[in-house]
C-alpha positions in Angstrom: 0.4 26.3 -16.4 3.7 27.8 -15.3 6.2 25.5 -13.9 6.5 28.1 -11.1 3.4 28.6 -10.0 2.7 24.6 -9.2 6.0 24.5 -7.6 4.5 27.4 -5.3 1.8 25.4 -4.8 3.7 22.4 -3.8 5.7 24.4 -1.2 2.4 26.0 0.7 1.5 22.4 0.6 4.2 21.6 2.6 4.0 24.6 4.9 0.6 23.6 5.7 1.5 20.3 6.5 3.9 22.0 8.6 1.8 23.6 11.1 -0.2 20.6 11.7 2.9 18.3 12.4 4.0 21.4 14.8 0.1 21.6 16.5 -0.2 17.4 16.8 3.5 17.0 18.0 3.5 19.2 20.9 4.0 17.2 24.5 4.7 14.0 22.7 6.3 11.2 23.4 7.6 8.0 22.8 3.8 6.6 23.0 2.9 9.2 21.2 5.1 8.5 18.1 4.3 4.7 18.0 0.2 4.1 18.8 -0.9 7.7 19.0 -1.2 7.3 23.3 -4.5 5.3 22.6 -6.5 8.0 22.0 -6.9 8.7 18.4 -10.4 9.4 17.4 -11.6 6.7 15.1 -13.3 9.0 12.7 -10.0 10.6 11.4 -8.3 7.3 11.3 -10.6 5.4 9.1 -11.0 8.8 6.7 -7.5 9.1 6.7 -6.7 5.2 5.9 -8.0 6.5 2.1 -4.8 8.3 1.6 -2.9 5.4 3.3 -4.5 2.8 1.1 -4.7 4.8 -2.6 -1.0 5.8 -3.0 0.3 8.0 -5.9 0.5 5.2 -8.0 -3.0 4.1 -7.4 -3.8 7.8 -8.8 -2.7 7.6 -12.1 -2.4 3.6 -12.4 -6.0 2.5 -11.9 -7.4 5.1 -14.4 -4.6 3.9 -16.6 -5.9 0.5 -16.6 -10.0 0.7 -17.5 -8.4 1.3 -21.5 -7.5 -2.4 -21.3 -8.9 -4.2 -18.4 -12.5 -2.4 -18.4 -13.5 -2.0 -14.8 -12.1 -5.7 -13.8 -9.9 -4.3 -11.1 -13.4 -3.6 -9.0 -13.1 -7.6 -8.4 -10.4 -6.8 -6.5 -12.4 -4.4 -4.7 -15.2 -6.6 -3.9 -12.5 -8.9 -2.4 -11.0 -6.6 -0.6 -14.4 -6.3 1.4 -14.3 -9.4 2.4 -10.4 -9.5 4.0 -11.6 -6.3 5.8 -14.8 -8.4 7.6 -11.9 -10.6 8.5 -9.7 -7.7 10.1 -12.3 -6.5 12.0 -14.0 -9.1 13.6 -10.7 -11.3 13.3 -7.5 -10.0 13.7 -8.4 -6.7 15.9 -9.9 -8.3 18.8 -6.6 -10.6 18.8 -4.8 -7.1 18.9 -6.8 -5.7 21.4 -6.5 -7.9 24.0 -3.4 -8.6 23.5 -2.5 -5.2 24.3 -0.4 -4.6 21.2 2.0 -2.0 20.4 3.6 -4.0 17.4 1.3 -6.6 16.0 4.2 -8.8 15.9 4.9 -9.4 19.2 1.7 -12.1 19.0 4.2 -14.2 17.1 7.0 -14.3 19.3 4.0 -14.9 22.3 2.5 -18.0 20.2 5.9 -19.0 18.5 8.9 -17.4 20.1 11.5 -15.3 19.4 12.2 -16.6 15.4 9.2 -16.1 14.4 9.1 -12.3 15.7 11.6 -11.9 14.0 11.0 -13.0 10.5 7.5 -11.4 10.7 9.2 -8.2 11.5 11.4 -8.8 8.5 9.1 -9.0 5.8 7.0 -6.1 6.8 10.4 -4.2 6.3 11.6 -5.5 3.7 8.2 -5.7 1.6 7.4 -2.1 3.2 10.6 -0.5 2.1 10.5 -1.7 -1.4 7.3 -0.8 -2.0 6.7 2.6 -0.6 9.8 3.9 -2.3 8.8 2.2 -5.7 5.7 4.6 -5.6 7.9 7.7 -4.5 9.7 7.4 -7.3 6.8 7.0 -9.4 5.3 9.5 -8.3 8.3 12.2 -8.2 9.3 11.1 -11.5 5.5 12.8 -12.9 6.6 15.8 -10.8 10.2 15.8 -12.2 8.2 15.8 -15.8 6.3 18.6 -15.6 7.8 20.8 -12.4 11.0 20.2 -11.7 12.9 19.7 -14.8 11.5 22.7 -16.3 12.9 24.8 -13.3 16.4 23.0 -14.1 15.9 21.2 -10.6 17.8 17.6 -10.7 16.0 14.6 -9.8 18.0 14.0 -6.9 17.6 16.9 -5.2 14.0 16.3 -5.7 14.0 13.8 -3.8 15.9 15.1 -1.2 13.9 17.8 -0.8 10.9 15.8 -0.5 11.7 13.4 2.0 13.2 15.9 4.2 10.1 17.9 4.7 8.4 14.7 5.1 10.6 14.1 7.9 9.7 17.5 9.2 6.5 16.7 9.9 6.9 13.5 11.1 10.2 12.7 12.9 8.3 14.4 16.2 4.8 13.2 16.8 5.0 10.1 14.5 1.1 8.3 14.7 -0.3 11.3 16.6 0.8 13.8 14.0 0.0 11.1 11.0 -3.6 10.8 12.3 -4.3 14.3 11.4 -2.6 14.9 8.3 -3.6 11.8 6.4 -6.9 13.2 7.1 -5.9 16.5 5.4 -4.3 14.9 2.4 -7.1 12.3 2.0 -9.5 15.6 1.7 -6.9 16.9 -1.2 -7.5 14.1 -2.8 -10.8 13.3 -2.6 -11.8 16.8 -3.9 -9.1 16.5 -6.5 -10.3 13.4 -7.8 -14.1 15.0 -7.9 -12.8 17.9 -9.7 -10.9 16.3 -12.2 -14.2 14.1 -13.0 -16.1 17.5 -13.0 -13.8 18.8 -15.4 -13.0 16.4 -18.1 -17.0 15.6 -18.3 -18.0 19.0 -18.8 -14.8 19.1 -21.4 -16.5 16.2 -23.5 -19.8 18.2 -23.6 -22.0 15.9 -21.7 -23.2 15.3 -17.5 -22.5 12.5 -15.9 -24.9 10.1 -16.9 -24.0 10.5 -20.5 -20.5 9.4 -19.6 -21.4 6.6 -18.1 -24.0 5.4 -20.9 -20.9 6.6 -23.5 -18.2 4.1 -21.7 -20.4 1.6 -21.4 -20.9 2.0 -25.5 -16.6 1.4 -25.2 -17.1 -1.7 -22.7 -15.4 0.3 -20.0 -17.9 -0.5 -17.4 -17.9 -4.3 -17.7 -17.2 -5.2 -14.1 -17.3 -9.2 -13.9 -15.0 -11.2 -15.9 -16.0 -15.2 -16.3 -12.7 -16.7 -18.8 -11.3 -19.1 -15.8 -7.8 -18.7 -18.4 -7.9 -14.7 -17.7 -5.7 -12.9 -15.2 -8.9 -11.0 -14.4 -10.8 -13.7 -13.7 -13.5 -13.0 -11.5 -12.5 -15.5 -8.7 -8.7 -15.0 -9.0 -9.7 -11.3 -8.6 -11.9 -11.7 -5.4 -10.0 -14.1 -3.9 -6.7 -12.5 -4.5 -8.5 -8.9 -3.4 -9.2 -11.1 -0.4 -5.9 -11.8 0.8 -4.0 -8.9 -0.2 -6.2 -6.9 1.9 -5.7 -9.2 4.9 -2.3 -9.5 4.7 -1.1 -5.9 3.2 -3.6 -4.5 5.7 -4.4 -6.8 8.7 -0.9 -7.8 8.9 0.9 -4.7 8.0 2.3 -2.6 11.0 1.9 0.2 8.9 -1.8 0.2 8.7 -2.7 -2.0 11.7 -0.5 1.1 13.7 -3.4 3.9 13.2 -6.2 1.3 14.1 -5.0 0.1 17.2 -4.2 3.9 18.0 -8.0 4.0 18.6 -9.1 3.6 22.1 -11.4 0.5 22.1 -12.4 -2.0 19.9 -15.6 -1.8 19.3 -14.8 2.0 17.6 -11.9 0.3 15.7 -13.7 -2.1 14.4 -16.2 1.1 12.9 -13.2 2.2 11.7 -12.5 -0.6 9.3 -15.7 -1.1 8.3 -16.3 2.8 7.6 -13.1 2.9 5.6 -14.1 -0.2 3.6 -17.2 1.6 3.0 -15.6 4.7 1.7 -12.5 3.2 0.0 -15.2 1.1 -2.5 -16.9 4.1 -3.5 -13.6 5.8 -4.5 -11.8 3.0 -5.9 -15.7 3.2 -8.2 -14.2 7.0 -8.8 -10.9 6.2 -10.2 -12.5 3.6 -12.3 -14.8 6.5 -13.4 -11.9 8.9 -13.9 -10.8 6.4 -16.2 -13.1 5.9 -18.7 -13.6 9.8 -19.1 -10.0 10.0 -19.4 -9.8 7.6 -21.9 -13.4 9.1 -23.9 -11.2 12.5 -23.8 -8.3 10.8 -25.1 -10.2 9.4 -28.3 -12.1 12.1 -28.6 -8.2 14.4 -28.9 -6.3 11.9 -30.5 -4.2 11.7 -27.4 -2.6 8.8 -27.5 0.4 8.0 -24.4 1.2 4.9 -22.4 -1.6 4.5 -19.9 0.4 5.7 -16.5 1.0 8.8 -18.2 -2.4 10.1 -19.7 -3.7 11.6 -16.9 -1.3 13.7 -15.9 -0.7 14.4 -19.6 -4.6 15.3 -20.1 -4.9 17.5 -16.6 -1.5 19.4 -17.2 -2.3 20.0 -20.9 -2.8 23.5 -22.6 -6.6 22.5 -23.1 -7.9 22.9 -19.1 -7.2 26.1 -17.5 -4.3 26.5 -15.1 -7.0 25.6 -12.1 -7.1 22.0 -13.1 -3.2 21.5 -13.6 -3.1 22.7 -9.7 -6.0 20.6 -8.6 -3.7 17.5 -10.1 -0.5 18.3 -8.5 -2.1 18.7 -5.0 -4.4 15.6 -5.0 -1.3 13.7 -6.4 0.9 14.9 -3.8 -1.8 14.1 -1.2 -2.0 10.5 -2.5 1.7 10.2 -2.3 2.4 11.3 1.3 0.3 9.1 3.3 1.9 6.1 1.5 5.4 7.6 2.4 5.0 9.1 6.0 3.0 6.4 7.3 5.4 4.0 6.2 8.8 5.7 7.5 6.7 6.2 10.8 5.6 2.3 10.8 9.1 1.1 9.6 10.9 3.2 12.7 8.4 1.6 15.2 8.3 -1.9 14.1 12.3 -1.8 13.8 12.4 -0.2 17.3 10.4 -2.4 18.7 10.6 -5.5 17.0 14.5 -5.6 16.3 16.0 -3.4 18.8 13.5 -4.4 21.6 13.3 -0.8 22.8 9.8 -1.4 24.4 11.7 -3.9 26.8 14.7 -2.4 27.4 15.7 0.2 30.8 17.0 3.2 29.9 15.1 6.9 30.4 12.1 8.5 28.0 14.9 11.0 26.2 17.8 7.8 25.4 14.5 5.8 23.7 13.8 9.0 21.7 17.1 9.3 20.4 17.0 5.5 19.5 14.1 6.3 17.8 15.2 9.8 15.7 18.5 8.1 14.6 16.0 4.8 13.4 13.9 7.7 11.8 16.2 9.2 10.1 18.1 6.1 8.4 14.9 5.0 7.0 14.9 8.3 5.4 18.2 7.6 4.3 17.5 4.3 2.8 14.2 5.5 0.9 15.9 8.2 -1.0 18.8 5.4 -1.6 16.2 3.3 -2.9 14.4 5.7 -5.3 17.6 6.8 -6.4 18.1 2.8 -7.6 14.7 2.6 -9.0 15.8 5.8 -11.0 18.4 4.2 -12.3 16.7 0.9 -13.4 14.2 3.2 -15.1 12.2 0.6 -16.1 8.3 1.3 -15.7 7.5 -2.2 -15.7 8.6 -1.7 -11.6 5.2 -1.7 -10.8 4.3 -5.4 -12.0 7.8 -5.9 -10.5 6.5 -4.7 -7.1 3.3 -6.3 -7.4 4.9 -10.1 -7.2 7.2 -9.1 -4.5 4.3 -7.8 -2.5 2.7 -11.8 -3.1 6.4 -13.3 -2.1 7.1 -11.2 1.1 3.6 -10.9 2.5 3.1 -14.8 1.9 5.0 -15.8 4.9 3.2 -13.2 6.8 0.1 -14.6 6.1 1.1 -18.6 6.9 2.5 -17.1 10.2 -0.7 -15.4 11.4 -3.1 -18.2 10.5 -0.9 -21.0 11.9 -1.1 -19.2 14.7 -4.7 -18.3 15.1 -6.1 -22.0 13.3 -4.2 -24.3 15.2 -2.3 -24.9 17.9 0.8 -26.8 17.4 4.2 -25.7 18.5 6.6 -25.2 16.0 10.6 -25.8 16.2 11.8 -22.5 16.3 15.4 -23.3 15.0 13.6 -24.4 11.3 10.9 -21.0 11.3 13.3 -18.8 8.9 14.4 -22.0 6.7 10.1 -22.4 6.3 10.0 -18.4 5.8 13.0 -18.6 2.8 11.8 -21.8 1.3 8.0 -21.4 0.8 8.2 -17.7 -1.0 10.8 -19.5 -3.1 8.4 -22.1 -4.4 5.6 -19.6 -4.9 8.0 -17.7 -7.2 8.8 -20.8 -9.4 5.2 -21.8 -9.4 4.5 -18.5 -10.7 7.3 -18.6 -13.0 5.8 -22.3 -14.1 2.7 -20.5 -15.1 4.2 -17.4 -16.3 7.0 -18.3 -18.2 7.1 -14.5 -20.6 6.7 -12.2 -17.8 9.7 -13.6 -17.3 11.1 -14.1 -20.7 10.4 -10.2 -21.3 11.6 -8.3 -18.0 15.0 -10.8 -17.7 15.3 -11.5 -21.5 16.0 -15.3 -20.3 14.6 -17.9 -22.4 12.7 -20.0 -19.8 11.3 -23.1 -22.3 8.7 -23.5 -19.6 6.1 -22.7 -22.2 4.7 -26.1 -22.9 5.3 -27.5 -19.6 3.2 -24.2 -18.4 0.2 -24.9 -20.7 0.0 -29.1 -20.0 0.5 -28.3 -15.9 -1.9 -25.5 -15.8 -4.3 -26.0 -18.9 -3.4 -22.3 -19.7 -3.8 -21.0 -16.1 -2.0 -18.4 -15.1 -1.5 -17.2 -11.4 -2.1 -13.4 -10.9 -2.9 -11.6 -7.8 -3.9 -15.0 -5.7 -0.2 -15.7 -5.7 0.3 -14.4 -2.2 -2.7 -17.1 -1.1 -0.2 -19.8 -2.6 2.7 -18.7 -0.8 0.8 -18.2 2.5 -0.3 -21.9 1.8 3.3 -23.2 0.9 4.0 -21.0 4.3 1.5 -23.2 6.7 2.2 -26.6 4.8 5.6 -25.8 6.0 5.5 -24.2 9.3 2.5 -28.0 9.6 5.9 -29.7 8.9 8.0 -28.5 11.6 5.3 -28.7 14.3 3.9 -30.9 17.3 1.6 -31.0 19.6 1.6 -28.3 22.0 2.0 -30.2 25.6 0.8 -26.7 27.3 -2.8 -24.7 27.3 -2.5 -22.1 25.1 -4.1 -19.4 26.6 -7.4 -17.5 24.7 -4.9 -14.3 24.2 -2.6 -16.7 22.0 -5.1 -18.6 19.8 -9.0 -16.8 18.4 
């Protein structure tokens, strides 16, 4: 498949994208940018929390994992059903009647002004970090196999990209989002089909018969019961669990396009429909997977796991229709990770650090507050990628997997603090618990796995045998952002009393 043609591809991508932005954004507003005026129809929101949710790297890692970890990373799945019960029957009516704009404005109403604060720093600091870590992922596939072959740099790449995804964005922010999420989620969807079609046809057998042939390779084993494993069936669930309420029920980002929806009641069908979809298509990727990896065998193809399906799709073998089916459902994966959080970054910073909500001043002055916040997120992403470029070290991803557990932790110990009890807290000590309590997470994690480690920072640890007698051989793996939350609530337990006033129903569920 000529470079060319993909790239043209790419580009009507964008011009489609385009016209939406231009359709959704007229006669907005401030409102308009950050909760979509109320009025977003809950259908579109919960198909389009797909794209949201399944980023580029998500595309090409997940398949890349069933070669060694079988279809374990459905545990994570299973737990991520159960954080979403808690979202929706939890955290959103807290939202809703509350009145929320920002989801962290309930903090500074339950704990004051510090604890706005940090909330509203993690979310940017955890949100910038990781949504430009999968940018860069996924325009370094694009560099591979588009762009350096037109002799276009990676930083103009970049570039490029996220200043058309400022185009479409910069304007009608959540209102415009709504609608093209739902477009790219459709790319990818009927990409990811496709590609399934495809590769199943290419090893000469239906559907069924790839299924009975991975199970033959072990692929499909689903439930893993070594309590020693990182894929241990609890650690999974539980872990799935709390990521999702914490990287979803907690996130602005995500939390911005539900409470965009009108009433609660159709919210709520809006997390429980997305849940309901985003199960059956993680089931997909996991599918996608082990045909990729039957193909491989079957080919002799063998490349690190991130890279074999774009290597297999883009490959002289398929026809050029596949190689343009991958491009477009990996480029609709990417966006709605990117837009949505430039768009979520610009309203929580507005809002939470810059207060623009409660300051005077006319609609057009907040708007040009909000274009210059815009824009300097824009600025820092591509400064970001062009760091992670630099590191060039595709162990990133397990990189930004522990900082996801660190940075959401305090999140997490905020919000149930908060909704469980109802102690005050001395606001002058909130930050010191927010600093301290990720920082022990990160050296019981480093306590229990002393070679990740030893092999990203080539720093001889010794913990070894202290690991093994502490922990018996346990090892913490996705449930580490559970043990900060909990180091987060022992400490916030710590610098609390008694509240001497009613809190009202708004404050505590």
């Amino acid at each position: 498949m000529s470079p060319a043609v993909l790239f043209a591809f790419v580009i009507g991508y964008f011009v489609l994208l385009l016209v939406v932005a231009w359709y959704t954004s007229r006669n907005s507003n401030n409102e308009s940018f950050f909760i979509g005026n109320r009025n977003s129809n809950w259908m579109l929101v919960a198909f389009g929390m797909i794209g949201t949710s399944l980023s580029g790297v998500t595309f090409v890692s997940v398949p890349g994992s069933v070669g060694t970890s079988n279809f374990y990373y459905y545990q994570i799945v299973l737990g991520y059903l159960l954080g979403y019960m808690v979202i929706a029957f939890v955290l959103l009516p807290l939202y809703y009647r509350m009145n929320l704009t920002s989801i962290y404005t309930y903090l500074e109403k339950r704990f004051g002004i510090n604890a706005h604060k940090a909330g509203a720093f993690f979310f940017i600091l955890s949100r910038t970090v990781g949504a430009t870590a999968r940018l860069y992922l996924v325009i370094s596939v694009l560099q591979i196999f588009i762009f350096n072959k037109l002799g276009i740099p990676f930083e103009a790449t970049a570039l490029v990209i996220l200043v058309l995804i400022l185009l479409y964005t910069f304007e009608g922010g959540v209102k415009t989002i709504i609608y093209t999420d739902t477009l790219q989620t459709t790319g990818m969807l009927v990409g990811l089909v496709a590609c399934i079609i495809v590769i199943v046809k290419a090893l000469g057998t239906d559907f069924g018969g790839a299924l009975s042939m991975m199970s033959e390779k072990g692929y499909t084993q689903i439930f893993n019961w070594d309590v020693k494993a990182p894929s241990y069936i609890w650690k999974h669930i539980i872990g799935g669990m709390f990521i999702a309420i914490a990287m979803t029920g907690l996130d602005q980002e995500m939390m911005q396009k539900n409470i965009s929806v009108k009433t609660l009641k159709d919210s709520q069908k809006n997390m429980m429909t997305f849940t309901t979809v985003l199960m059956i298509v993680n089931f997909l990727f996991l599918v996608l997977g082990g045909v990729l990896f039957l193909y491989a065998s079957t080919k002799g193809i063998a490349v690190p796991p991130d890279d074999l399906f774009p290597t297999i799709a883009l490959s002289d073998a398929f026809s050029g229709t596949i190689g343009i089916i991958f491009i477009i459902a990996l480029i609709s994966a990417l966006f709605p990770s990117v837009d949505g959080a430039i768009t979520s970054l610009t309203s929580c910073f507005c809002i939470d650090i810059l207060g623009l909500n409660k300051k005077e001043g006319t609609e057009r002055h907040k708007k040009n507050t909000r274009l210059k916040v815009h824009f300097t997120f824009a600025l820092v992403f591509f400064i970001m990628v062009l760091i992670f470029k630099w590191i060039n070290d595709k162990l990133i991803i397990d990189f930004i997997l522990k900082f996801a557990g660190i940075t959401y932790g305090p999140l997490l110990g905020l919000f149930a603090f908060g909704i469980l009890t109802k102690r005050k807290l001395k606001e002058n000590l909130i930050w010191a618990v927010c600093i301290i309590a990720p920082l022990l997470a990160l050296s019981v994690d480093i306590l229990s796995n002393p070679a990740w480690y030893e092999a990203k920072l080539h720093v001889k640890l010794g913990l070894q045998h202290i690991s093994e007698s502490i922990f018996n051989g346990y090892k913490i793996g996705n449930e580490l952002i559970l043990i900060n939350g909990i180091f987060t609530f022992l400490g916030l337990w710590m610098i609390s009393s008694k509240h001497s006033e009613k809190i009202t129903r708004l404050q505590v569920v």
